[in-house]
N, CA and C atoms of all chains as a GROMACS GRO file, in nm:
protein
  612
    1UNK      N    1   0.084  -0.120   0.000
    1UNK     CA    2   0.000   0.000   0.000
    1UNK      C    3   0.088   0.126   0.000
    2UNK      N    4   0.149   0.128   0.122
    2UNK     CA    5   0.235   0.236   0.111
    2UNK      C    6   0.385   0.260  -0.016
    3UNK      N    7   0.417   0.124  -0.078
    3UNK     CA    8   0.469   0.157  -0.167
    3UNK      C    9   0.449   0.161  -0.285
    4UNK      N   10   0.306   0.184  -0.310
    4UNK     CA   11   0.220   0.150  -0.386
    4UNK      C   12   0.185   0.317  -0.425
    5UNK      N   13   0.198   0.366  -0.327
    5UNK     CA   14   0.192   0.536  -0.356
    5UNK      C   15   0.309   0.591  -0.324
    6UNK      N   16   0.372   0.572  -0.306
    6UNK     CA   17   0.549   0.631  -0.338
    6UNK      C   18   0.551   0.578  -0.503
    7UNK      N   19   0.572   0.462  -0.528
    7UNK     CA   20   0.558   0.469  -0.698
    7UNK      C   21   0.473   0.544  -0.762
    8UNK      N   22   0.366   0.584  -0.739
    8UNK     CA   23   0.264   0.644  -0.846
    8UNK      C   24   0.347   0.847  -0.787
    9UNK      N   25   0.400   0.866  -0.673
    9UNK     CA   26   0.441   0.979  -0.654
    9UNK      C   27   0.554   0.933  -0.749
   10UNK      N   28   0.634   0.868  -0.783
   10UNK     CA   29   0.747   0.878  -0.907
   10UNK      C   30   0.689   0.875  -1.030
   11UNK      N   31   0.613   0.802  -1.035
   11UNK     CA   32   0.570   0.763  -1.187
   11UNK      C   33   0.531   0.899  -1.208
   12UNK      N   34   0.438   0.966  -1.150
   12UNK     CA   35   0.394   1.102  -1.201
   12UNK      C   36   0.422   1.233  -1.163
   13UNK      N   37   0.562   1.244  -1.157
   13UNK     CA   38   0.687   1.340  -1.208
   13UNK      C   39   0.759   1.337  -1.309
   14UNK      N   40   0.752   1.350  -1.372
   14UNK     CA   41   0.863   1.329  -1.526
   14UNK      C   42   0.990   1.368  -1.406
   15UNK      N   43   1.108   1.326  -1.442
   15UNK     CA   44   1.253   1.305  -1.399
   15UNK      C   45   1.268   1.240  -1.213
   16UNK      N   46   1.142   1.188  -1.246
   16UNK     CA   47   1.109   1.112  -1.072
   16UNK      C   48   1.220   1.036  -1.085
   17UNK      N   49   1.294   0.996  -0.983
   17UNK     CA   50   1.401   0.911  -0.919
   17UNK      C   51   1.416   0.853  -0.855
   18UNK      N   52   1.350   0.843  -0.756
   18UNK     CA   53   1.257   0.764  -0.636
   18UNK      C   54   1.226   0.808  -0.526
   19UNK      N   55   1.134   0.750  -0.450
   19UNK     CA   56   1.090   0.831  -0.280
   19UNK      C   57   1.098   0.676  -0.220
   20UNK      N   58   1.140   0.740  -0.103
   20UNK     CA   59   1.167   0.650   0.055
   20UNK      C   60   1.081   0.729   0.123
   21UNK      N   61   1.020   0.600   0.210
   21UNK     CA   62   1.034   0.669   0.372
   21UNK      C   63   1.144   0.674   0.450
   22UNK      N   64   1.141   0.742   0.537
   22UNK     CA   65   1.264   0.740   0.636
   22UNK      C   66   1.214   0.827   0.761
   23UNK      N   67   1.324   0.764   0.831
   23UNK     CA   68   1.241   0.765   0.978
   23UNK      C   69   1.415   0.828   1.059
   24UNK      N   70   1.310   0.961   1.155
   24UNK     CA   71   1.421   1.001   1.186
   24UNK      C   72   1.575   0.948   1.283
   25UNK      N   73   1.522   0.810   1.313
   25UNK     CA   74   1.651   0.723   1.388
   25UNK      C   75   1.678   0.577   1.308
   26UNK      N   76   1.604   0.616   1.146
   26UNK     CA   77   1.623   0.502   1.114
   26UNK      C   78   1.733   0.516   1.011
   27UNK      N   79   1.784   0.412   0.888
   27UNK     CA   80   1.879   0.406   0.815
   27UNK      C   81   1.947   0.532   0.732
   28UNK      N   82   1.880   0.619   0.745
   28UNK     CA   83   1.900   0.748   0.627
   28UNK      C   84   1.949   0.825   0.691
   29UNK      N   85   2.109   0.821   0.790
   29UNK     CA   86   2.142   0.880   0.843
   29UNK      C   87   2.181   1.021   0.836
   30UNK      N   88   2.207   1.053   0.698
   30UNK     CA   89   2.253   1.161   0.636
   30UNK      C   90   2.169   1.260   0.674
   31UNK      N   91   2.031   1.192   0.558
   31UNK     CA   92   1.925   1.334   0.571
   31UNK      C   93   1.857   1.320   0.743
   32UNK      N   94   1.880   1.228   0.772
   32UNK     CA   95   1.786   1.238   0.906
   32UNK      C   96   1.874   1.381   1.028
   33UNK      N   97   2.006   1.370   0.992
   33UNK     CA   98   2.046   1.479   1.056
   33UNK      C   99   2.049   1.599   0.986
   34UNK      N  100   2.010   1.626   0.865
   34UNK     CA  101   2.001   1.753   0.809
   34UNK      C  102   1.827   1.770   0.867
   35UNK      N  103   1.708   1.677   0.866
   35UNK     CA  104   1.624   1.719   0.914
   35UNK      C  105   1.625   1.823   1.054
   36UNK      N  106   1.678   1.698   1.131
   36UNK     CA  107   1.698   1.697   1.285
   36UNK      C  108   1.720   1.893   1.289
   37UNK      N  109   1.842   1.928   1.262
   37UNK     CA  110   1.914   2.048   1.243
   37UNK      C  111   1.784   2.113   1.230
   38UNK      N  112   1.715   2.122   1.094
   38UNK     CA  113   1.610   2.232   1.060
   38UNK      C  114   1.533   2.207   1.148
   39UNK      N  115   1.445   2.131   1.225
   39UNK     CA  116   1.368   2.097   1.337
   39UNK      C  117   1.377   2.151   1.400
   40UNK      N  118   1.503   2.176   1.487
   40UNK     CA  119   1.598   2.240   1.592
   40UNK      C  120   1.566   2.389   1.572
   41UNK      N  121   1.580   2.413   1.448
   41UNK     CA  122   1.646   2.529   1.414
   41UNK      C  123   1.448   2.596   1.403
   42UNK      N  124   1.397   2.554   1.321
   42UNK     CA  125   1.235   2.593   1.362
   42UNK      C  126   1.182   2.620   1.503
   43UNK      N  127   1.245   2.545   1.569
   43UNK     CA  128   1.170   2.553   1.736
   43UNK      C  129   1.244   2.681   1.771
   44UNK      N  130   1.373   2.713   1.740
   44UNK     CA  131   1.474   2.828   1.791
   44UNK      C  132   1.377   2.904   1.742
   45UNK      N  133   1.345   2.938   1.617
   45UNK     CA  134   1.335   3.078   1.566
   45UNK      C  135   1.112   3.052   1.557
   46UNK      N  136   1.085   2.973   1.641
   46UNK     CA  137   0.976   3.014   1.650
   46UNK      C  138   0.878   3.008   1.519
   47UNK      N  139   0.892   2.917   1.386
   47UNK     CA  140   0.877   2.940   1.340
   47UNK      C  141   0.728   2.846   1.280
   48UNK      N  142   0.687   2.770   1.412
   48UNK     CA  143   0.612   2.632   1.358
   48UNK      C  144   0.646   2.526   1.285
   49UNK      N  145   0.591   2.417   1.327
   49UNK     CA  146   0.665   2.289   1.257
   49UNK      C  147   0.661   2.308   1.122
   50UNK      N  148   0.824   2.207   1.140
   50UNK     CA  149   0.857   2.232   0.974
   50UNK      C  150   0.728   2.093   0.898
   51UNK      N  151   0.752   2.169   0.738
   51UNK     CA  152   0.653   2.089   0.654
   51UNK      C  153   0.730   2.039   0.561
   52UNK      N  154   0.788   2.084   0.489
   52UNK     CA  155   0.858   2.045   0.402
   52UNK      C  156   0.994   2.117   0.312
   53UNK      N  157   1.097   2.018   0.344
   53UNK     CA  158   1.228   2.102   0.250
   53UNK      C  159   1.263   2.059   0.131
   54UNK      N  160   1.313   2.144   0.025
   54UNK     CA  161   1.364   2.087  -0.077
   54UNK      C  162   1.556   2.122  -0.096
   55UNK      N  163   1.585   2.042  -0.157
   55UNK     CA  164   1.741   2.078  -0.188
   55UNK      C  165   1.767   2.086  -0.331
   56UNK      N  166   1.825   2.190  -0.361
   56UNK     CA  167   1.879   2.174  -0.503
   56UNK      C  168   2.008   2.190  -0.512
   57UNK      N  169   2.030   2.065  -0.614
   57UNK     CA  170   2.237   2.048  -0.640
   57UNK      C  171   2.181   2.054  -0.697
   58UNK      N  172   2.380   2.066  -0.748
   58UNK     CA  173   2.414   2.082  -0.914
   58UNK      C  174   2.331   1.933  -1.009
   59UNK      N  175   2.305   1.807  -0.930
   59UNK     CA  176   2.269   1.694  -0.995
   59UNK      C  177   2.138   1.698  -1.005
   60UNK      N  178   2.082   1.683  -0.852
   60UNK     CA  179   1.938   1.634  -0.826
   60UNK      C  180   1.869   1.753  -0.733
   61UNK      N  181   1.767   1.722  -0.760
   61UNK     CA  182   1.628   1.779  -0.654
   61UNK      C  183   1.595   1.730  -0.565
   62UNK      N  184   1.595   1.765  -0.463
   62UNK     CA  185   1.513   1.644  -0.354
   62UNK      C  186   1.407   1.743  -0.267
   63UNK      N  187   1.292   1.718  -0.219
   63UNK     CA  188   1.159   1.725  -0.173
   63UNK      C  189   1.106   1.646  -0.066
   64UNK      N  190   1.114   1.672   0.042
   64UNK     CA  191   1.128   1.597   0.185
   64UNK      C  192   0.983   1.656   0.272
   65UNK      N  193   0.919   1.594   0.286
   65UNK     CA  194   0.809   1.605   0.380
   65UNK      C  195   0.797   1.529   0.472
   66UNK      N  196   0.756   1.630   0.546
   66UNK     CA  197   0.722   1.585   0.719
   66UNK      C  198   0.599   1.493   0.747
   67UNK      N  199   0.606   1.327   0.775
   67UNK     CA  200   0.462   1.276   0.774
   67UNK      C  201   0.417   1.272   0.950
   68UNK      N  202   0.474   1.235   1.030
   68UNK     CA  203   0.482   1.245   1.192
   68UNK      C  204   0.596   1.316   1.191
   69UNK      N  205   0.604   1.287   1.392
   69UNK     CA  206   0.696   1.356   1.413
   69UNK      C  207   0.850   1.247   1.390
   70UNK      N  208   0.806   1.087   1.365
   70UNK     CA  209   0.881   1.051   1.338
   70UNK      C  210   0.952   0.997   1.190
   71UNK      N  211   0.860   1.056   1.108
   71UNK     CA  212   0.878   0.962   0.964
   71UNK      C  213   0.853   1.100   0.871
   72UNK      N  214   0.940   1.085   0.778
   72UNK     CA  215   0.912   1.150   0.668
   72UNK      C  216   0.951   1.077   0.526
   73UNK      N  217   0.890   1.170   0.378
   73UNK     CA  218   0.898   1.088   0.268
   73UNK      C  219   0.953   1.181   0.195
   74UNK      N  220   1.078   1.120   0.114
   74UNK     CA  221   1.197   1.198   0.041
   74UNK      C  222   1.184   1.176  -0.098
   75UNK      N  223   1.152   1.256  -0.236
   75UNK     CA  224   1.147   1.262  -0.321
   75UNK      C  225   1.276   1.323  -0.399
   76UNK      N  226   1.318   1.240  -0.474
   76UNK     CA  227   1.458   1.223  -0.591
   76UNK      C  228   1.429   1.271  -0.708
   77UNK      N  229   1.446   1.375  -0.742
   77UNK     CA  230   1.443   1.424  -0.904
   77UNK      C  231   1.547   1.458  -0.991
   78UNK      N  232   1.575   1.466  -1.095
   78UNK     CA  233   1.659   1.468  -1.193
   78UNK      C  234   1.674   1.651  -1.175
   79UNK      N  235   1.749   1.683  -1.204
   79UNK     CA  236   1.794   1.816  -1.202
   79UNK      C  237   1.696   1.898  -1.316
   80UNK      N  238   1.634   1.838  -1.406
   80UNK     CA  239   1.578   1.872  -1.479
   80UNK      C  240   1.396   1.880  -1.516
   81UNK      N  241   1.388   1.771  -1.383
   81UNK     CA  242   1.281   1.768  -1.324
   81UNK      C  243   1.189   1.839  -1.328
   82UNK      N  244   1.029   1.755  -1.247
   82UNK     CA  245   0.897   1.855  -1.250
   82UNK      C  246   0.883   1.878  -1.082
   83UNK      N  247   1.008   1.993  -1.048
   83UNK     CA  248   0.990   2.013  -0.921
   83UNK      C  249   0.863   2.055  -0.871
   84UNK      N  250   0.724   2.130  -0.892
   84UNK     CA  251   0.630   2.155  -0.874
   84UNK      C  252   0.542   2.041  -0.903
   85UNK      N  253   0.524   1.988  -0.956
   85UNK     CA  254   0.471   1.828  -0.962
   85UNK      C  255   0.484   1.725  -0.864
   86UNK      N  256   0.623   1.708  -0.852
   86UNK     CA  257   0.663   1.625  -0.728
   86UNK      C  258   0.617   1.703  -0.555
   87UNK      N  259   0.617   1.798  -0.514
   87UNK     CA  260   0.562   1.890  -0.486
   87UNK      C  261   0.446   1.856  -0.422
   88UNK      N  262   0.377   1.873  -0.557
   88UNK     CA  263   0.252   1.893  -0.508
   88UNK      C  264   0.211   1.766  -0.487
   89UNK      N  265   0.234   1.612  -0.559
   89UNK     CA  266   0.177   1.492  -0.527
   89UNK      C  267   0.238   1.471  -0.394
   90UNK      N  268   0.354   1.488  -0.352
   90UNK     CA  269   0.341   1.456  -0.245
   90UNK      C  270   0.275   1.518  -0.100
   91UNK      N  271   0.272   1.638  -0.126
   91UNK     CA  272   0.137   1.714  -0.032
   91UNK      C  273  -0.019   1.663  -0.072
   92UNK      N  274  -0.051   1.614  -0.183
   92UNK     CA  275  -0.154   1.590  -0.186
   92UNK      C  276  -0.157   1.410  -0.144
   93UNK      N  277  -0.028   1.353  -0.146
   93UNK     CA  278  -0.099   1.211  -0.066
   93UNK      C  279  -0.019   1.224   0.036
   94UNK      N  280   0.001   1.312   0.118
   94UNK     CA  281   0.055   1.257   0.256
   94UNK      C  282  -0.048   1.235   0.342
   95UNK      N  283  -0.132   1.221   0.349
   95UNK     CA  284  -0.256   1.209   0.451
   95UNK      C  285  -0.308   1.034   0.413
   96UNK      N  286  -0.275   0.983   0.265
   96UNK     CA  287  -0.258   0.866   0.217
   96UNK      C  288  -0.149   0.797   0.291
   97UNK      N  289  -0.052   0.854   0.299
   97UNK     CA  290   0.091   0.796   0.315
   97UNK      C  291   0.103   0.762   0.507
   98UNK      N  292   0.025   0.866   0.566
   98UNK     CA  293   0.035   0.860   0.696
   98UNK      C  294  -0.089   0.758   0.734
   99UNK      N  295  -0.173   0.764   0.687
   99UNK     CA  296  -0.311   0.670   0.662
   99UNK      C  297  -0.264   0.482   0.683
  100UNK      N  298  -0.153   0.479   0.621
  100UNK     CA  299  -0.074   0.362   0.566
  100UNK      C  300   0.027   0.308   0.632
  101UNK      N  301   0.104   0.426   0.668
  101UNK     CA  302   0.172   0.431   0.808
  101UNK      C  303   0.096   0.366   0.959
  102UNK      N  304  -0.018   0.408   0.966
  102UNK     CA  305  -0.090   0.400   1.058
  102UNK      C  306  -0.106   0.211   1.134
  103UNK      N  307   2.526   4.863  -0.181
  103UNK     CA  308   2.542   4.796  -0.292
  103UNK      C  309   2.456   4.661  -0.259
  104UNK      N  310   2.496   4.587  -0.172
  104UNK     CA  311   2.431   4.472  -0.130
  104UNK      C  312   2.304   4.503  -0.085
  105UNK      N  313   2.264   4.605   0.010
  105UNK     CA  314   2.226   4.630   0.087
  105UNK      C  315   2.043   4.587   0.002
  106UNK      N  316   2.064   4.698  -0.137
  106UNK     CA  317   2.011   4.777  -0.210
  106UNK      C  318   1.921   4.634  -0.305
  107UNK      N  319   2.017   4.499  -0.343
  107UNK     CA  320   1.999   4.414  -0.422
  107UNK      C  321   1.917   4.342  -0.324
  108UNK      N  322   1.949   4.301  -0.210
  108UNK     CA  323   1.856   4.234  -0.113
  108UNK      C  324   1.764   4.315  -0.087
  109UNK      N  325   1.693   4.464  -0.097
  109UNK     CA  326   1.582   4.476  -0.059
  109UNK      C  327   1.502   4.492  -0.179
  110UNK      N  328   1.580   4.515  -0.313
  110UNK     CA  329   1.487   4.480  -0.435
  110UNK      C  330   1.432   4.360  -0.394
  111UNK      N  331   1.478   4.234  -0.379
  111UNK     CA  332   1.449   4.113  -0.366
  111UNK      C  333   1.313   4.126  -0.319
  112UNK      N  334   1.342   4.203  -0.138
  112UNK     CA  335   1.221   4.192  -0.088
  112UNK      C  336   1.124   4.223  -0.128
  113UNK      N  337   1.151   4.355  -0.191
  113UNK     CA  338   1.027   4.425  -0.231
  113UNK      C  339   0.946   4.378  -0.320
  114UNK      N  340   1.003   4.310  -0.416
  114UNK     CA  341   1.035   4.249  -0.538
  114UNK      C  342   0.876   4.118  -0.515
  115UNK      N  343   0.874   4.049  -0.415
  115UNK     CA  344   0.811   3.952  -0.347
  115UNK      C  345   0.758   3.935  -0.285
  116UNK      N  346   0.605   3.920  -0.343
  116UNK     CA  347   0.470   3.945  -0.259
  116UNK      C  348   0.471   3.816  -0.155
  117UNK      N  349   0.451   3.929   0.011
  117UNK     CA  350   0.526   3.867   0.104
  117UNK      C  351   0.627   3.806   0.152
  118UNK      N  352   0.757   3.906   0.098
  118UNK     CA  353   0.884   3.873   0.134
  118UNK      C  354   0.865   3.976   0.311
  119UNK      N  355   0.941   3.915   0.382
  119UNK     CA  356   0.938   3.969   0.506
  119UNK      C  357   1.136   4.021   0.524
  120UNK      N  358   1.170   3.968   0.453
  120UNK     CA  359   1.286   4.006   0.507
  120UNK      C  360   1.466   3.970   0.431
  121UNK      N  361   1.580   3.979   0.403
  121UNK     CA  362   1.653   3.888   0.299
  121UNK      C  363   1.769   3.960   0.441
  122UNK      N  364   1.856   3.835   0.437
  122UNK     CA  365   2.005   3.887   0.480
  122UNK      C  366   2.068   3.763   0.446
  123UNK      N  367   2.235   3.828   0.431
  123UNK     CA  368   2.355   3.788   0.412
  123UNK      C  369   2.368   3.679   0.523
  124UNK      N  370   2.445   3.571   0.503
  124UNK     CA  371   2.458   3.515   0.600
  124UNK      C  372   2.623   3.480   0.591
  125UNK      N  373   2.721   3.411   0.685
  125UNK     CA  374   2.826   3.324   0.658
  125UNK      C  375   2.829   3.198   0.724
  126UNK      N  376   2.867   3.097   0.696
  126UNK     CA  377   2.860   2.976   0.772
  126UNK      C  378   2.962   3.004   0.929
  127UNK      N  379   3.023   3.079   0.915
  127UNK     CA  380   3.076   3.101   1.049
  127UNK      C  381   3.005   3.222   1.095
  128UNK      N  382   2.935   3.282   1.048
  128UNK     CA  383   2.862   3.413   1.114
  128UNK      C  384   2.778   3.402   1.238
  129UNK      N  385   2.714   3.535   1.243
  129UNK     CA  386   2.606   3.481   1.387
  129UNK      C  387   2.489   3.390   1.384
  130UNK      N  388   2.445   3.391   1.280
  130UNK     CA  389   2.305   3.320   1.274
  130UNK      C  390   2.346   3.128   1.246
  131UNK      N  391   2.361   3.117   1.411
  131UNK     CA  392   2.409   3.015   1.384
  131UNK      C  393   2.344   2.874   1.338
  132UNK      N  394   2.178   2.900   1.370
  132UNK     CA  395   2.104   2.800   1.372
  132UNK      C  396   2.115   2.771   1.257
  133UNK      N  397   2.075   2.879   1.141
  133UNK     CA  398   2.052   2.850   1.008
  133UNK      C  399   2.208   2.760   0.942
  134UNK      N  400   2.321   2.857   1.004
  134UNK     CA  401   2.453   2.747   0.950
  134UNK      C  402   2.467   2.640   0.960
  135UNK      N  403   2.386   2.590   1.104
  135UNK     CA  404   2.424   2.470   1.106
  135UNK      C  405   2.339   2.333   1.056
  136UNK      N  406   2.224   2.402   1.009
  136UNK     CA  407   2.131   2.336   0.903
  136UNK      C  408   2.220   2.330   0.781
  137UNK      N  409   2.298   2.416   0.705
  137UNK     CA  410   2.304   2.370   0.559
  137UNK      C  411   2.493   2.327   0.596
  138UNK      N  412   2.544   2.343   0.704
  138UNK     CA  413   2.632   2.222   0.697
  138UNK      C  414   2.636   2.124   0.695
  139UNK      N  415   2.517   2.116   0.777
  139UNK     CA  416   2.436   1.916   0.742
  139UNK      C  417   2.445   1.892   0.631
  140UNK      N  418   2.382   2.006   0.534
  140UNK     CA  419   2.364   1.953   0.435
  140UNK      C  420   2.456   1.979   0.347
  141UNK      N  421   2.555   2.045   0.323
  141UNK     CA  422   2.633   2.064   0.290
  141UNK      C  423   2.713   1.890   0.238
  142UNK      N  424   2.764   1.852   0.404
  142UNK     CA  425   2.820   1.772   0.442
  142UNK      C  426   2.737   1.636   0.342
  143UNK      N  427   2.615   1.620   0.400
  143UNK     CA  428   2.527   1.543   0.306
  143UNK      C  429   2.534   1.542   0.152
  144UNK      N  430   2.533   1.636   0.097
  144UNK     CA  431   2.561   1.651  -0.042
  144UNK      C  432   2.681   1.573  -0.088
  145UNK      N  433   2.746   1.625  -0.004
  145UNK     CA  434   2.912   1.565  -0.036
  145UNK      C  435   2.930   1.418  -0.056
  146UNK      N  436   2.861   1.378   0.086
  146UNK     CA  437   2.839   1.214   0.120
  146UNK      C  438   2.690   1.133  -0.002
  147UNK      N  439   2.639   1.187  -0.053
  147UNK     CA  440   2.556   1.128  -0.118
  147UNK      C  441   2.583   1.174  -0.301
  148UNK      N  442   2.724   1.268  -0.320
  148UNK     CA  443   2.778   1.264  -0.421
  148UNK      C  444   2.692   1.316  -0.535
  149UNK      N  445   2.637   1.436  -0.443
  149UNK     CA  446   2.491   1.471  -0.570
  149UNK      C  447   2.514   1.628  -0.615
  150UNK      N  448   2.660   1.672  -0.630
  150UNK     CA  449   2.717   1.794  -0.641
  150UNK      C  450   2.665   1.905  -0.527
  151UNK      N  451   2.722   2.016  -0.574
  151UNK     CA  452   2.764   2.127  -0.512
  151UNK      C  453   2.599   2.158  -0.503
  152UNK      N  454   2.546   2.171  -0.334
  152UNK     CA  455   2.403   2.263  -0.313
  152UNK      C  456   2.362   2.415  -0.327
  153UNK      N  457   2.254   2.408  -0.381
  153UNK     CA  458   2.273   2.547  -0.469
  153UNK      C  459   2.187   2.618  -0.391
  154UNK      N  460   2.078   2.560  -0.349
  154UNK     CA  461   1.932   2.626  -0.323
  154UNK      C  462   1.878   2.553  -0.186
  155UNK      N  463   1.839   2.606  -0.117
  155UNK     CA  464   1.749   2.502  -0.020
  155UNK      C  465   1.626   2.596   0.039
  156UNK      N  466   1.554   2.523   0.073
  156UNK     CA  467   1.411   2.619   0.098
  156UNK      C  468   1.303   2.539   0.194
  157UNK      N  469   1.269   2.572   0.339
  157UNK     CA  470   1.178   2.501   0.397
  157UNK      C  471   1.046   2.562   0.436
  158UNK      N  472   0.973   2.530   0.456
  158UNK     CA  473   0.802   2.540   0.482
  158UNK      C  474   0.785   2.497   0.570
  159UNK      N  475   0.737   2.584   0.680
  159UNK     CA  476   0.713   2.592   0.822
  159UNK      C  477   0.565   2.621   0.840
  160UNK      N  478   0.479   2.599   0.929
  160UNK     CA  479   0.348   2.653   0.952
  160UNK      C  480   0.298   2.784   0.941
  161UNK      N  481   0.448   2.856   0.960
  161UNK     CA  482   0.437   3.011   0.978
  161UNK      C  483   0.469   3.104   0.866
  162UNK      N  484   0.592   3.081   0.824
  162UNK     CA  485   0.703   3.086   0.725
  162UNK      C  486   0.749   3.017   0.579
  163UNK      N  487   0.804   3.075   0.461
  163UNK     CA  488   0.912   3.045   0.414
  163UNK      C  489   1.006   3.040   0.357
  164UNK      N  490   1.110   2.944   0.366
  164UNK     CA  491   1.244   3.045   0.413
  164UNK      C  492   1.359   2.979   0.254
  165UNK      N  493   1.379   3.092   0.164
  165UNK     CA  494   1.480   3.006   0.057
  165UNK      C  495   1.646   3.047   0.083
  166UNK      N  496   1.660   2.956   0.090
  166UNK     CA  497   1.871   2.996   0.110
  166UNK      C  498   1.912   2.912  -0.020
  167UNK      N  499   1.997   3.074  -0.080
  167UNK     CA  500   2.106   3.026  -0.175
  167UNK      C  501   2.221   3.004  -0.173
  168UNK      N  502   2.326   2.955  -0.181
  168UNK     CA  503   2.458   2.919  -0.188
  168UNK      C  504   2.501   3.051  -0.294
  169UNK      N  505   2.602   3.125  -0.223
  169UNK     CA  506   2.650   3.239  -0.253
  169UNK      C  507   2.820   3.201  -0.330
  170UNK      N  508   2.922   3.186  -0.192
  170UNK     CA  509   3.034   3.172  -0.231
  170UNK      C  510   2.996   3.028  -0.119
  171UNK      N  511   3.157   3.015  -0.157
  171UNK     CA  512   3.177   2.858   0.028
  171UNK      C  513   3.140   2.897   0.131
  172UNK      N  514   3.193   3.033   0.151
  172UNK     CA  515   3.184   3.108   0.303
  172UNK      C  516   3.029   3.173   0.335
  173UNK      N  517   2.983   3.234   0.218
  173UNK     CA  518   2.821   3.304   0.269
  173UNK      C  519   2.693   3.255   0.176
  174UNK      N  520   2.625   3.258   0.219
  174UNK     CA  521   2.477   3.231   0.184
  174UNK      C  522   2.378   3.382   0.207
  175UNK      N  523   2.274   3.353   0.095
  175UNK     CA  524   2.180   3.438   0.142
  175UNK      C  525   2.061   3.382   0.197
  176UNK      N  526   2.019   3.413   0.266
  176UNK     CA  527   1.824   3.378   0.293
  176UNK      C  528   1.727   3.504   0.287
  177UNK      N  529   1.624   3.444   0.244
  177UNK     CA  530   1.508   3.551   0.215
  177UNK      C  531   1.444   3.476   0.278
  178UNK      N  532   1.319   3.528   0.371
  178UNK     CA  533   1.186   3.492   0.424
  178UNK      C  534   1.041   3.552   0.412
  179UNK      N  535   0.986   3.415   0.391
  179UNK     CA  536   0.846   3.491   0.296
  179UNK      C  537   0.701   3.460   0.416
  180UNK      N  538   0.605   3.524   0.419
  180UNK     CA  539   0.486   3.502   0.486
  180UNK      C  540   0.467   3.362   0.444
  181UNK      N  541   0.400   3.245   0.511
  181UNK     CA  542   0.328   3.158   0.441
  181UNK      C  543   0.253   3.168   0.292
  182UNK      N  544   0.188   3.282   0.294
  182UNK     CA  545   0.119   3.308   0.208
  182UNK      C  546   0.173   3.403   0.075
  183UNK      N  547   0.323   3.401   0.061
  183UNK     CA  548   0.344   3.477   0.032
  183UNK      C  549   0.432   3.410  -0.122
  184UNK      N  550   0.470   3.464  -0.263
  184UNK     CA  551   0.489   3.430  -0.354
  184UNK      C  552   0.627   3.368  -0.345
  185UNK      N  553   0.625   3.200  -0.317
  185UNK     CA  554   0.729   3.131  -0.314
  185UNK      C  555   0.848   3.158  -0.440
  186UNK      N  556   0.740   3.144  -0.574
  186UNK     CA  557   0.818   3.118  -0.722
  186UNK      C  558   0.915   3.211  -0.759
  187UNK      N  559   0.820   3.350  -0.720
  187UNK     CA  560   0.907   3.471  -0.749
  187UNK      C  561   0.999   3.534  -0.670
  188UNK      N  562   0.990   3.462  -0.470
  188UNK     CA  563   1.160   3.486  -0.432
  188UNK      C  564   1.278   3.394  -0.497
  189UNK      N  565   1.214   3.286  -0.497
  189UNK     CA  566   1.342   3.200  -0.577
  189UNK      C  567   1.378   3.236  -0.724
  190UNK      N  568   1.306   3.296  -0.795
  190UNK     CA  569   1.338   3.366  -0.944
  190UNK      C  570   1.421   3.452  -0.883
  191UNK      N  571   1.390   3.570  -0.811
  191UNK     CA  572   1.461   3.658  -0.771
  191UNK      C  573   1.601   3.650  -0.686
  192UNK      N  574   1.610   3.552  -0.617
  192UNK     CA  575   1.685   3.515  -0.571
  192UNK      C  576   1.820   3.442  -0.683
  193UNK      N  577   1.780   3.383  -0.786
  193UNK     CA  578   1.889   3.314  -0.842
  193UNK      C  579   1.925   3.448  -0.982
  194UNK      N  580   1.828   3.513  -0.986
  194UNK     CA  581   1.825   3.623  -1.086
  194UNK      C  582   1.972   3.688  -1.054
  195UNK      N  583   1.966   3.732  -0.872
  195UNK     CA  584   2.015   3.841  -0.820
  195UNK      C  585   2.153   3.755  -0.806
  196UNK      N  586   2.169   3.626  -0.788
  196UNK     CA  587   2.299   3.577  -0.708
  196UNK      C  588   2.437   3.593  -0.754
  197UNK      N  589   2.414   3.665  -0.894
  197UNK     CA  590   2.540   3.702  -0.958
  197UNK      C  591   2.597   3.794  -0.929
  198UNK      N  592   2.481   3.909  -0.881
  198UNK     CA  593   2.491   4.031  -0.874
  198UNK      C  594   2.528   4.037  -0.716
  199UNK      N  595   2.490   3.960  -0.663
  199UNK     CA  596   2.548   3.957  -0.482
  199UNK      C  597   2.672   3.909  -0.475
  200UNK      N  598   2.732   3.831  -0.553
  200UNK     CA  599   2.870   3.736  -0.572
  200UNK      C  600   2.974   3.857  -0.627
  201UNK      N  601   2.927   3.994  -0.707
  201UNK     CA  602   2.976   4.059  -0.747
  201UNK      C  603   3.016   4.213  -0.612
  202UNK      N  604   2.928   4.191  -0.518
  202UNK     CA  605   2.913   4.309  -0.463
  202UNK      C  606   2.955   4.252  -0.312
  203UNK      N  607   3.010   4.077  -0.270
  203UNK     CA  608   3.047   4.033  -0.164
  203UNK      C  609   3.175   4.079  -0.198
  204UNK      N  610   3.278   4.069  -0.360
  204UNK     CA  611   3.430   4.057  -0.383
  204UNK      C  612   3.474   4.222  -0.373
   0.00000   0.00000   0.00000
């Protein structure tokens, strides 16, 4: 189920690359501490929970949303990508995705 | 000179609240130590040099560009406020800030 809509969030991005879940003490150590940081850094400056970040390199796009306080879902795009597409499907099924989680 | 290009920006951007200079060793430390994560991350996941990063908060949101190694800019926008056109403006201007940091 749940990876059942992470594929259809790739399939319908042109330059989709793939989405994970990831969980903030789980395998994705990298981004889980770049989350952690902005988390941190939201509560400092008062700013309400974070929702969602994106990164842009020189390669790829990436699109990271907040599903709890412990899990979020990371979207991979081609540099050339439909960053507003990816975007938006994944705001529009995270309530699917946490549903699934559940 | 700088001063002048960052408040075009703002002005520039329905519901820009605010743009400053930043350095990774400067005062604003929270925000540095978010994109050294990621910085660092980039490096480790081999997905080139980070150009752009931008998060969405309940309240806020916030785009940081990669300037030189040493400084970054951030602009901050109302929730409600025209995401597309700080980041146009923002990558429009980054030549012109790279020109007026040397």
């Amino acid at each position: 189920m749940f990876s059942e809509i992470l594929e259809g969030i790739v399939e319908g991005t042109s330059g989709g690359v793939g989405a994970v879940l990831m969980g903030y003490d789980g395998i994705a150590v990298e981004y889980a501490n770049v989350l952690k940081e902005i988390k941190k850094t939201a509560e400092i400056l008062n700013t309400g929970i974070m929702q969602e970040v994106s990164i842009q390199t020189e390669r790829f796009q990436v699109v990271i949303r907040t599903l709890t306080d412990e899990y979020f879902v990371a979207l991979t795009l081609e540099r050339t990508g439909n960053f507003g597409k990816g975007r938006y499907l994944l705001m529009r099924e995270a309530a699917n995705l946490k549903e699934a989680l559940a």
